[in-house]
C-alpha positions in Angstrom: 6.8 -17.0 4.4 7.3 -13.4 5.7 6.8 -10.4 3.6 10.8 -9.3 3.5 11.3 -13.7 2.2 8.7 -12.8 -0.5 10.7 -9.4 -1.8 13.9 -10.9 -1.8 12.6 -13.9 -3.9 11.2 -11.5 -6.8 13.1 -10.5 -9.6 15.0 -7.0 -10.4 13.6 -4.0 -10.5 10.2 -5.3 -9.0 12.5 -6.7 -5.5 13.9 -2.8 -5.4 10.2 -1.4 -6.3 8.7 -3.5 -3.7 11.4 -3.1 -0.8 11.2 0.6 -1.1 7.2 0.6 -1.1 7.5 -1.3 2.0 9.8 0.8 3.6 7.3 3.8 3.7 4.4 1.6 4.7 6.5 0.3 7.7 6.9 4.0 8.5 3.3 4.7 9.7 3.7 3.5 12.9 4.4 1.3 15.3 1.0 -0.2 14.4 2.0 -1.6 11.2 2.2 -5.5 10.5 2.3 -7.6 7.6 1.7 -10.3 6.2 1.2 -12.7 3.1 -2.4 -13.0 2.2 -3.5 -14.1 -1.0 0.2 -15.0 -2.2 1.1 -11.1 -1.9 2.1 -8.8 1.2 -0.4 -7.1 2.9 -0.4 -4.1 5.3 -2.4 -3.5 8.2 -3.1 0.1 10.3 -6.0 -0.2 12.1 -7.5 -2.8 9.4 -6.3 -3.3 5.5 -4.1 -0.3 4.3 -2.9 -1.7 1.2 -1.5 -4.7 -0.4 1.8 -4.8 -3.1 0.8 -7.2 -6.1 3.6 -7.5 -8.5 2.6 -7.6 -12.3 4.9 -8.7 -15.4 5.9 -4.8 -16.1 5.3 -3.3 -12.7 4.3 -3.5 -8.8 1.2 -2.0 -8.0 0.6 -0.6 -4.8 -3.2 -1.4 -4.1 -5.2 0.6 -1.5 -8.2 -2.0 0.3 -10.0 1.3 0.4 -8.5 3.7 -2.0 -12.0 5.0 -3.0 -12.2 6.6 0.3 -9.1 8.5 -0.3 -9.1 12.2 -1.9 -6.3 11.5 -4.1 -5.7 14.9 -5.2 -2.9 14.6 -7.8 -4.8 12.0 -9.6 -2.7 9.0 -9.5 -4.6 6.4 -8.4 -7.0 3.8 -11.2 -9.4 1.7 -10.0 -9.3 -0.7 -13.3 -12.8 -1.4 -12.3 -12.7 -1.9 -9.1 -15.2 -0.9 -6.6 -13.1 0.1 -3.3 -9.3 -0.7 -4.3 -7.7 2.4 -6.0 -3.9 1.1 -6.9 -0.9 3.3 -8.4 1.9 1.2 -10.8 5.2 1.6 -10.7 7.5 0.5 -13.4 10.7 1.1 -12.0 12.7 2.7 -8.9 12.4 6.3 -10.5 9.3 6.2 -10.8 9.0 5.5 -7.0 11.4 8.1 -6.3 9.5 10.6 -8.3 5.8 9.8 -6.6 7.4 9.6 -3.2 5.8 12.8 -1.6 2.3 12.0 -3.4 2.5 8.3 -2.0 3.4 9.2 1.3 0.6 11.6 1.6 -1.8 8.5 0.5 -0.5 6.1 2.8 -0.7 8.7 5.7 -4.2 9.2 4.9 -5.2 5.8 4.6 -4.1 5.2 8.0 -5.7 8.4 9.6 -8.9 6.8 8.1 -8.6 3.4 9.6 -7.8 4.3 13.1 -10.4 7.0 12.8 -12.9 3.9 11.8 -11.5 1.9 14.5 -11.5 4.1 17.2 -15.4 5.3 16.1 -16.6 1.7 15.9 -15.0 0.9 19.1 -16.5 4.0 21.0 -20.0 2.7 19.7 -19.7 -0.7 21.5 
């Protein structure tokens, strides 16, 4: 199943939620793929970026290593987790309203991975 299968296939608002997350993810860079892992879309930039997990209420975007990012408007929860740092989003506003902080997240995430990429490789 492909990742765009999997969004159509959820129910409304989380299908809006989810196809506008997606959207931004996809606009890192030509680097991007995805792909269902786990039974929910993940996104790759030089490694994990993030994964979308829909909830009952919301769709959370999860970030593999969200504890590396500085996150400086304080949206992101780790709900106990150790490395994944996720934000919830409850409806297409709310996406609309974070846009700017959640671009800046994404951005960084990726500057991060190919940064730990391109170190690990120089190494070998």
């Amino acid at each position: 199943m492909t990742v765009q299968n999997y969004i159509l296939q959820q129910p409304s608002p989380h299908q809006e939620i989810m196809a506008i997350l997606r959207s931004w993810i996809l606009d890192l860079g030509p680097h991007t793929t995805e792909k269902i892992s786990y039974t929910v879309p993940y996104f790759y930039f030089f490694g994990q970026v993030c994964y979308l997990h829909p909830d009952t209420d919301s769709v959370e975007l999860c970030f593999a290593k969200g504890y590396r990012l500085s996150d400086e408007q304080k949206i992101l929860q780790s709900k106990g987790r150790k490395q994944v740092r996720s934000i919830a989003f409850h409806s297409v506003a709310e996406t609309e309203e974070w846009e700017h902080e959640v671009r800046q997240l994404l951005n960084e995430a990726a500057i991060l991975n190919e940064y730990q990429f391109k170190k690990r490789k120089r190494t070998k």
